[in-house]
C-alpha positions as CSV (number, residue, x, y, z in Angstrom):
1,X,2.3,-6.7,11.9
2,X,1.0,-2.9,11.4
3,X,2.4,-1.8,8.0
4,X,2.4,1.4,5.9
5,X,2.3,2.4,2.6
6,X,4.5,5.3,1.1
7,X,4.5,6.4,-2.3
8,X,6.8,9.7,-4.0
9,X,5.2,11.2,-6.7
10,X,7.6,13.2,-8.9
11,X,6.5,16.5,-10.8
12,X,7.7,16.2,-14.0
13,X,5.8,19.9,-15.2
14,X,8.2,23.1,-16.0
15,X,6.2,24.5,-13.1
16,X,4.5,24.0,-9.6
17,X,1.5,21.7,-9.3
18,X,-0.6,20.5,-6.6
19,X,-0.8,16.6,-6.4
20,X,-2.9,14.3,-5.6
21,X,-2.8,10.7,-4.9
22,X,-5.3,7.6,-4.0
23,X,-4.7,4.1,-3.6
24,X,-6.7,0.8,-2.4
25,X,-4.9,-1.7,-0.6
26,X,-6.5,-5.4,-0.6
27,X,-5.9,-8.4,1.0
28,X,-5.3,-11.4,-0.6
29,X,-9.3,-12.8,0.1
30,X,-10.0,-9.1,-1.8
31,X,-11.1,-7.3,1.1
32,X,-10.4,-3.5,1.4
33,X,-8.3,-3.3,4.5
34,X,-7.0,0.8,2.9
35,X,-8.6,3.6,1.0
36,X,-6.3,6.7,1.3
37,X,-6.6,9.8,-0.8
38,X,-5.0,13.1,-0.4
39,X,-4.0,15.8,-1.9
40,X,-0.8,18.0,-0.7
41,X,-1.0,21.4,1.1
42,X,0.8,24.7,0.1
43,X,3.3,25.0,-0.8
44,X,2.5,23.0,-4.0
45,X,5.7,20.9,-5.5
46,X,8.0,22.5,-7.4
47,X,9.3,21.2,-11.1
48,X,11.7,18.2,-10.9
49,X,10.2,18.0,-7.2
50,X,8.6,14.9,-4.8
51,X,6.1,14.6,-2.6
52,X,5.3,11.8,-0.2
53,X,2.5,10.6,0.7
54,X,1.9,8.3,3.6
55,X,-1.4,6.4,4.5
56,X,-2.6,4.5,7.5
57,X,-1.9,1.8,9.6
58,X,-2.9,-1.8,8.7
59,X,-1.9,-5.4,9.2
60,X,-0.7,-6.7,6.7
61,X,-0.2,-10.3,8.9
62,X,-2.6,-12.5,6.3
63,X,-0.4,-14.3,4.1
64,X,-0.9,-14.7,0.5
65,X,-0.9,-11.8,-2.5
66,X,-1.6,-8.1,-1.3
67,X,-2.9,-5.9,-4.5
68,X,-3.0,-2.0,-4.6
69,X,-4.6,0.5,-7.0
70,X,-3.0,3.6,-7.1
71,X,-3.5,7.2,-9.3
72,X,-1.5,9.9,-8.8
73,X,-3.2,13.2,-9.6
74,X,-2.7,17.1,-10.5
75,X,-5.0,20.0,-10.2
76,X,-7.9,18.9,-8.0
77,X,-10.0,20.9,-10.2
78,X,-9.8,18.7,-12.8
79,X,-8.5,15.8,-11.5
80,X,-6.0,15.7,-14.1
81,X,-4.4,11.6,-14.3
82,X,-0.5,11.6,-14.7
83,X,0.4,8.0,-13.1
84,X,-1.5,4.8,-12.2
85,X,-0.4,1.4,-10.6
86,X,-2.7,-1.7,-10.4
87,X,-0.7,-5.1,-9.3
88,X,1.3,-6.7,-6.8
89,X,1.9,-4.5,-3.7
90,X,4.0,-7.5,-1.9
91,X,3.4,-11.4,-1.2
92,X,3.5,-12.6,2.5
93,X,4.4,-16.0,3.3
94,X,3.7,-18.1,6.4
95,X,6.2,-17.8,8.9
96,X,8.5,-21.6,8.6
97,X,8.7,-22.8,12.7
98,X,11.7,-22.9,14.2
99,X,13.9,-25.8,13.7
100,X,13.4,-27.2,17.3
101,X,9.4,-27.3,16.3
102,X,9.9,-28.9,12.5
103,X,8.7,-32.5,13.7
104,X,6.1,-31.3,15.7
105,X,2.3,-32.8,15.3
106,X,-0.4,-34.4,17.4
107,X,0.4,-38.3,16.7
108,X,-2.9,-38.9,19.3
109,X,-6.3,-37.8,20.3
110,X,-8.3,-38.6,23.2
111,X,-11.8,-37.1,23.6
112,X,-12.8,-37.1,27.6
């Protein structure tokens, strides 16, 4: 289950700005399983504009709660903050079996 994560950012300036974004996805053990940062290409976004950004595959098949930490950015020179996240990105749950497999178990073990 191969998912992606896309995020808008929204340029709120009275002029064009290049933006920037970078998030860290974890898993719900806390291991990194995303580290994406970009910033956009000319042209640059234009006031009242959005950009999206899209990162990379990953599997997102673990179930449990997913975290992400996410900035969004202008001017690379400095690096200027506008926008963070840091939370819940999603909660996955383990798949319930099919009704015709509910009452199924091992009810006896023989070791050979």
């Amino acid at each position: 289950q191969e998912r992606l994560v896309h995020i808008w950012g929204r340029n709120d300036m009275s002029s064009a700005q290049r933006m920037g974004i970078n998030w860290v996805v974890k898993d719900p053990d806390g291991y990194t399983v995303e580290e994406h940062s970009e910033w956009e290409k000319w042209p640059y976004t234009g006031a009242g504009g959005e950009h999206h950004f899209i990162g990379g595959r990953f599997d997102l098949g673990k179930p449990g709660t997913w975290t992400i930490m996410v900035g969004l950015f202008i001017s690379p020179e400095g690096s200027i903050a506008v926008d963070a996240y840091g939370g819940v990105l999603c909660t996955v749950k383990a798949a319930v079996p099919e009704p015709e497999f509910r009452g199924f178990a091992v009810t006896e073990y023989t070791k050979r």
